[in-house]
C-alpha positions as CSV (number, residue, x, y, z in Angstrom):
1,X,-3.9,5.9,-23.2
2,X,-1.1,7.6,-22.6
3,X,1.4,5.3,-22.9
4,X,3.8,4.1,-26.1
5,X,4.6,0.9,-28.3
6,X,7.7,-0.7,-27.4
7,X,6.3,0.1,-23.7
8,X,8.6,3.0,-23.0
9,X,8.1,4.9,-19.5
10,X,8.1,8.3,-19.0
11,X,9.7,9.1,-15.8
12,X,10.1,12.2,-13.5
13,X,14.5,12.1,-14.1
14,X,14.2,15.8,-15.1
15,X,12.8,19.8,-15.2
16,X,12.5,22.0,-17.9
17,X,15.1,24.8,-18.0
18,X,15.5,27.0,-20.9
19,X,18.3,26.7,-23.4
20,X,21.5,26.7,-22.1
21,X,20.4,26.6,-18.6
22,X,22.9,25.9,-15.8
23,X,20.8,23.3,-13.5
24,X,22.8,21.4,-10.5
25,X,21.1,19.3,-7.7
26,X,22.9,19.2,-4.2
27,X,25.6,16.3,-4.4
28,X,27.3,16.4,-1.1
29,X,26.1,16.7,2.6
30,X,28.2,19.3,4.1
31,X,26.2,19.4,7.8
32,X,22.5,19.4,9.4
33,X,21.2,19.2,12.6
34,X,19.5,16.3,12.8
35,X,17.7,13.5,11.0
36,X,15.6,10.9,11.8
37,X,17.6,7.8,11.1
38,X,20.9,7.1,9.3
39,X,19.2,5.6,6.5
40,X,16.3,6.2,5.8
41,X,14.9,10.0,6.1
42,X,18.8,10.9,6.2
43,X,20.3,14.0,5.2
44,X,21.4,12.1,2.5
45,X,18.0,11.5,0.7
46,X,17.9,15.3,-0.2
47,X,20.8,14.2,-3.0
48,X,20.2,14.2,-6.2
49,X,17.3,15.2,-8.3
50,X,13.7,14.7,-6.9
51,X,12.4,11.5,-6.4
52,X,9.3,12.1,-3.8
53,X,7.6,15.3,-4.7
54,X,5.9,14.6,-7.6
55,X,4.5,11.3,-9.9
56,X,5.6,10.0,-13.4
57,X,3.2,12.1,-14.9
58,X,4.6,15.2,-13.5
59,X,1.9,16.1,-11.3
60,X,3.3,17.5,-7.9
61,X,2.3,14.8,-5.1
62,X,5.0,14.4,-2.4
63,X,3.7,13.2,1.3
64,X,5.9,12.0,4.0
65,X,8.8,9.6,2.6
66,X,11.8,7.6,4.0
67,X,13.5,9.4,0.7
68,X,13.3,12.6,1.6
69,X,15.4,14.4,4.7
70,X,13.3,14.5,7.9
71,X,14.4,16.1,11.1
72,X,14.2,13.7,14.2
73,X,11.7,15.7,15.6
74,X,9.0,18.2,14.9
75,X,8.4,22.0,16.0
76,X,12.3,23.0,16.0
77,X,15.0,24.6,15.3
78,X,16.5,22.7,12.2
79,X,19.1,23.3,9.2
80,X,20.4,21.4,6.1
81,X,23.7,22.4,4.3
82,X,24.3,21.3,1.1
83,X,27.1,21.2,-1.2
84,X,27.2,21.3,-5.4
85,X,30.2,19.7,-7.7
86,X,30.6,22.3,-9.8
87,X,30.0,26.3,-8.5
88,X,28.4,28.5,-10.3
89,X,26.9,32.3,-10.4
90,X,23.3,31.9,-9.5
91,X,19.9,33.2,-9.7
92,X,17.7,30.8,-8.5
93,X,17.6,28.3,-5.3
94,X,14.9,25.7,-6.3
95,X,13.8,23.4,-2.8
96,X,11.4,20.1,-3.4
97,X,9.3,20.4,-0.2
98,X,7.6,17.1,-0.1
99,X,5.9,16.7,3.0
100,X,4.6,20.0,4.9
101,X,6.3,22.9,2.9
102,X,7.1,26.2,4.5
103,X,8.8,25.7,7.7
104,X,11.8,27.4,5.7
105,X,12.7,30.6,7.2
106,X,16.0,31.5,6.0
107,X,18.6,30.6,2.9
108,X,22.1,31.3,3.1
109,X,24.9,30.7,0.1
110,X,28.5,30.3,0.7
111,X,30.9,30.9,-1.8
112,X,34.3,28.4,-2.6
113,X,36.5,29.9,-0.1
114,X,33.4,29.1,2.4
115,X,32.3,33.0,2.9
116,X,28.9,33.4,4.5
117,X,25.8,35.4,2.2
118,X,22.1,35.6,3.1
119,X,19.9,34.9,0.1
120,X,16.5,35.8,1.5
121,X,14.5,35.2,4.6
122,X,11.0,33.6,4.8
123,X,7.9,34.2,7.0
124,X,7.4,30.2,7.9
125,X,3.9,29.3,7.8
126,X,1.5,26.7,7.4
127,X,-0.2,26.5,4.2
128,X,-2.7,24.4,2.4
129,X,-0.6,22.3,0.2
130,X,0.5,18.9,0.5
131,X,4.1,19.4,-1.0
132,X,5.6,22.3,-3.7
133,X,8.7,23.2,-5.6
134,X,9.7,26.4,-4.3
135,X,11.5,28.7,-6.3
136,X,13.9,31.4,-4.6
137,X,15.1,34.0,-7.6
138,X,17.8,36.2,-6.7
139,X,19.7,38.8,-8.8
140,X,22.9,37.2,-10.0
141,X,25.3,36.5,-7.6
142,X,29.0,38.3,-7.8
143,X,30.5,35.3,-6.5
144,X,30.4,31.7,-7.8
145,X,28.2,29.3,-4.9
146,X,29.8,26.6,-3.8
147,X,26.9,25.7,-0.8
148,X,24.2,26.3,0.0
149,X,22.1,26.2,3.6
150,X,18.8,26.4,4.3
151,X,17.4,27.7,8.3
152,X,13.9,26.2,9.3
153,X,11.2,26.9,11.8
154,X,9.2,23.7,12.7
155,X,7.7,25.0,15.5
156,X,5.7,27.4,12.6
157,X,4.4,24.1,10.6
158,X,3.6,22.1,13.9
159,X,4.7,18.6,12.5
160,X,7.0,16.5,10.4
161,X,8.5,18.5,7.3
162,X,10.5,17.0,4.4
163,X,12.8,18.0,1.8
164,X,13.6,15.7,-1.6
165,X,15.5,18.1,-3.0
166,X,17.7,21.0,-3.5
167,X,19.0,22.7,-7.2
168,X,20.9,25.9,-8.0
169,X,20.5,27.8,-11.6
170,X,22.0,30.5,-13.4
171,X,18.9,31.5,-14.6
172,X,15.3,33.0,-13.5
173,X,13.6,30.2,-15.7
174,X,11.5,28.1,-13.0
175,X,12.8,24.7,-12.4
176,X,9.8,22.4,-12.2
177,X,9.1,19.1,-12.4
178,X,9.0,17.9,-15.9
179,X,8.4,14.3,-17.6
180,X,12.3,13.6,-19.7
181,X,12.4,12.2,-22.5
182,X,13.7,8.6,-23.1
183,X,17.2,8.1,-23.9
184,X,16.2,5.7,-26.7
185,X,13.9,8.5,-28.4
186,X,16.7,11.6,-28.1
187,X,18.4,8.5,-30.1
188,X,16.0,9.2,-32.8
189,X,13.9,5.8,-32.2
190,X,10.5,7.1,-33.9
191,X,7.2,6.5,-31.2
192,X,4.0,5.6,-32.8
193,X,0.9,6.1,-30.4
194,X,-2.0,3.1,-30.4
195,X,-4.8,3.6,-31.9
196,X,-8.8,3.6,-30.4
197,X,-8.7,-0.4,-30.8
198,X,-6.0,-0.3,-27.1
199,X,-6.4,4.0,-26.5
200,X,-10.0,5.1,-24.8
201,X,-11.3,7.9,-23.3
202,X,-10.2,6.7,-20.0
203,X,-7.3,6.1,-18.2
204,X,-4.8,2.9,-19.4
205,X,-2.2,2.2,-16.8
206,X,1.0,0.0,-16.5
207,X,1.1,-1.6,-20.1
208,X,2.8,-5.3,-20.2
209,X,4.0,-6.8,-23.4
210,X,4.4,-10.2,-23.5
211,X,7.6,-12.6,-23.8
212,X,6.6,-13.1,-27.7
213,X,5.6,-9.1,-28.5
214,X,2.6,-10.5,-29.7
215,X,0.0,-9.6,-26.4
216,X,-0.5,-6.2,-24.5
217,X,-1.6,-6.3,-21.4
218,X,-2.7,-3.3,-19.4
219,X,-4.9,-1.9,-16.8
220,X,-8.3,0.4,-17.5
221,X,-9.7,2.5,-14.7
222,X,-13.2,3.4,-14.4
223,X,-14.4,1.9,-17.6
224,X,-18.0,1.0,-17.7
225,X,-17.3,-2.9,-19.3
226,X,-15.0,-3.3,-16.1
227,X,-16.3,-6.4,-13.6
228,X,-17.4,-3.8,-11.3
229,X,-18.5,-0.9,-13.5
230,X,-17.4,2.5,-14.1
231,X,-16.6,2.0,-10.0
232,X,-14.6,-0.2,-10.7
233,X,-11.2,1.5,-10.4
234,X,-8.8,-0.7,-11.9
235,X,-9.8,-3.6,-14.3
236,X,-7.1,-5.9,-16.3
237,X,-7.5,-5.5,-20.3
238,X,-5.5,-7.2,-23.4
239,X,-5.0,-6.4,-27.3
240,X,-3.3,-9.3,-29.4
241,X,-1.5,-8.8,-32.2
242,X,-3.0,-10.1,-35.7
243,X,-1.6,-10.9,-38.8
244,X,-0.7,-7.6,-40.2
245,X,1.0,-6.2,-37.4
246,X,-1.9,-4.4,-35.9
247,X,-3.2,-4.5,-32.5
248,X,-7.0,-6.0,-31.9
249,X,-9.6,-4.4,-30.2
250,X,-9.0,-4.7,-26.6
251,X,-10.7,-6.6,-24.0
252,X,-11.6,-7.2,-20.5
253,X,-9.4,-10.3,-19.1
254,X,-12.5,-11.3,-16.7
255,X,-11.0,-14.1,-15.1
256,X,-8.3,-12.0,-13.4
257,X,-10.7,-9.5,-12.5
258,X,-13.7,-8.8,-9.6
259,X,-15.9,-5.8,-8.6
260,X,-14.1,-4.6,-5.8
261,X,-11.6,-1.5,-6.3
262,X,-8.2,-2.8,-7.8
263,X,-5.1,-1.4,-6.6
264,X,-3.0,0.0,-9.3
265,X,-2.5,-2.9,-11.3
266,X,-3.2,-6.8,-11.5
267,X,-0.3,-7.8,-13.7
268,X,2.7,-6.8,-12.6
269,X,5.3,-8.8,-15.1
270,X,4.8,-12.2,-17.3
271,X,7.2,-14.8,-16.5
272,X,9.4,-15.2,-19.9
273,X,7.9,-18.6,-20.9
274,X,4.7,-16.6,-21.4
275,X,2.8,-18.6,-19.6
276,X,2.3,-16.8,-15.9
277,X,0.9,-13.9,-15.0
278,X,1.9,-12.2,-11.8
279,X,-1.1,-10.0,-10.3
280,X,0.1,-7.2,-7.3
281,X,-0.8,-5.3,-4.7
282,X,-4.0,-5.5,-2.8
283,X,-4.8,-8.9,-5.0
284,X,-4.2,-11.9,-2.9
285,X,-7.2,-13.7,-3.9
286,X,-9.0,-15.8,-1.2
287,X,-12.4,-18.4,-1.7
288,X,-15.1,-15.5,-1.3
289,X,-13.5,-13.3,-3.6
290,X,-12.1,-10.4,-1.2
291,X,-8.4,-9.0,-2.1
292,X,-5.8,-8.8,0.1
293,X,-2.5,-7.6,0.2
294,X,0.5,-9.3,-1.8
295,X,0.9,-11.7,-4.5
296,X,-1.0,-14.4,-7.0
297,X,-0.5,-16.4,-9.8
298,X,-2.6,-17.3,-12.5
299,X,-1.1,-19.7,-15.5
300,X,-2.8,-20.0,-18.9
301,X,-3.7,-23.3,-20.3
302,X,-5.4,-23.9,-23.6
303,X,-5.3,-20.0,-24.1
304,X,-8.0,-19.6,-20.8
305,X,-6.5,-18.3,-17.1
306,X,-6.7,-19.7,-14.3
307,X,-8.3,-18.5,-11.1
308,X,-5.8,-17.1,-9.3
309,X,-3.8,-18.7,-6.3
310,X,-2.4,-17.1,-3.9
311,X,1.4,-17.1,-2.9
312,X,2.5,-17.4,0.4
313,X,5.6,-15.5,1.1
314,X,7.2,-16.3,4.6
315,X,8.0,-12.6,6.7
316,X,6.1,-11.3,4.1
317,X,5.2,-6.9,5.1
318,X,5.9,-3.8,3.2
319,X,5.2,-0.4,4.3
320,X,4.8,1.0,1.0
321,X,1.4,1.6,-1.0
322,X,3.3,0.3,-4.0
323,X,5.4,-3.0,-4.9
324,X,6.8,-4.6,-7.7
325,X,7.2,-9.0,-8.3
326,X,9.4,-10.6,-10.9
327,X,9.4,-13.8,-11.0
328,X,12.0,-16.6,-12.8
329,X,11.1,-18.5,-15.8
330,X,11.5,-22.1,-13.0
331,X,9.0,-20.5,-10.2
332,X,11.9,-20.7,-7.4
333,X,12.8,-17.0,-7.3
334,X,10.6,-14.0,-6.8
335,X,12.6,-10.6,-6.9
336,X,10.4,-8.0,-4.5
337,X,11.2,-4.1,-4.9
338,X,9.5,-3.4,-1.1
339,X,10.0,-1.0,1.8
340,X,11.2,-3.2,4.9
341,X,12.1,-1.9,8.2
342,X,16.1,-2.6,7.2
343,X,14.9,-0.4,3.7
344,X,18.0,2.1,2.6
345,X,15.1,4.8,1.5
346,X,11.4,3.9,0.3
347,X,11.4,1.1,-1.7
348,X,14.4,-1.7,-2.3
């Protein structure tokens, strides 16, 4: 299980450089030709460090995303001109293609006083990956770059392209995506890993600790005591905490759990008061057991769960594989982090 106690999350906020690496993402649109809303898509999205092209765990995913710069329309003539806070000499362009890499034909730097230099030119092509971090090393520049621009060719990748992402470096070291390391644990916090009793062979997702610190709930994918077997993609499991401070063997929370495939998690949060679980995505339990999308409740009385009941959220869509439900200790609130058509980028 390859997660911690104290439940801290390891999240894609970073890349490894070497020491003393000069890293800076793109802070500032400086032009484009087009984009494919105002919002969502925008030129803006490509700010900032990557937030599409790969997962928590650092494995490179990307796919088409409202957070990610997207041209209005396919198979043209597009560019994206970016600017940096703080320029520097550089050796390397790094470019988070997300969705459809290598439509990128040309990249051009431009130094403070806004002086044109070509970087290197591309043969645009399609290829058979779903996104990539491309790397562009250079020998150092003689001039400190302030911009950057980067030429493509959609017409050579025949659909929709994206870009998350752009960084300049001072130095050949590959930027790629990397899983950071907590703030609390650069603070010296020590981490000590579960033992076999919560950790298995296979793989434990989205771990919840309870309002009193005394239950762990997570998920357990493909495990051959799940409802529905070692099929069964997604089962809820929980470990309680005994009387010297160590966590119990682990077991299958059946009630919350059928044979179907169960989207990435059940339990998304427990409501402060301990006593409600809510279970997510693709689990909107109905009489003859079938999941749908959206939200349920189940309450625990006398220490057993109830079956779970459905909630019925008026407007209730999201475009998104993934959402999140938090839910107040007195039931009438229920914060949702969903897309939505009026969404400023992916989730909100």
């Amino acid at each position: 299980m390859k997660r911690f106690l104290l439940l801290i999350f390891l999240s894609v906020t970073g890349l490894v450089t070497a020491q003393a690496q000069v890293v800076q993402w793109a802070n500032k649109v400086l032009d484009f030709s087009t984009e494919l809303t105002a919002g969502q898509y925008s030129a803006q999205q490509a700010l900032g460090k990557p937030n599409v092209i790969s997962d928590a765990s650092g494995k490179l995913t990307g796919g088409q995303s409202p957070s990610a710069w997207t041209p209005d329309r396919p198979n043209r003539k597009e560019f994206l001109k970016l600017g940096f806070a703080n320029p520097i000499q550089i050796q390397q362009v790094a470019i988070a293609e997300s969705h459809n890499p290598s439509a990128l034909y040309r990249v051009l730097a431009y130094d403070e006083a806004g002086n044109e230099y070509e970087l290197m030119t591309l043969n645009p092509q399609v290829v058979p990956l779903k996104s990539r971090m491309l790397n562009i090393f250079v020998e150092k520049t003689s001039f400190k770059v302030a911009a950057i621009k980067l030429e493509f060719d959609g017409a050579a990748v025949g659909e929709y392209f994206g870009i998350d992402a752009v960084a300049i470096s001072d130095s050949k070291y590959a930027i790629i995506p990397e899983i950071s390391k907590p703030e609390l644990l650069a603070a010296g916090l020590t981490v000590q890993g579960l033992d076999e009793k919560v950790n298995s062979e296979y793989s434990e997702l989205n771990p919840l600790l309870s309002p009193d610190g005394k239950t762990l709930y997570f998920s357990r994918k493909n495990h051959p005591e799940n409802v529905g077997g070692v099929t069964d993609k997604e089962d809820i499991w929980y470990s309680e905490l005994d009387s010297t401070g160590r966590w119990k063997l682990a077991q299958n929370l059946t009630p919350l759990n059928n044979p179907g495939p169960n989207f990435i998690n059940y339990i998304s949060s427990v409501t402060p008061d301990g006593k409600s679980a809510i279970v997510l995505l693709g689990n909107q339990y109905n009489e003859k057991g079938k999941m749908l999308a959206g939200v349920s409740v189940s309450t625990n009385v006398g220490g057993n769960w109830t079956k779970p009941a459905a909630l019925k959220i008026t407007d209730d869509y999201n475009f998104s594989e993934k959402v999140n439900y938090f839910m107040a200790n007195n039931r009438r609130t229920l914060l949702m982090s969903v897309e939505r058509e009026d969404s400023e980028g992916d989730r909100d």
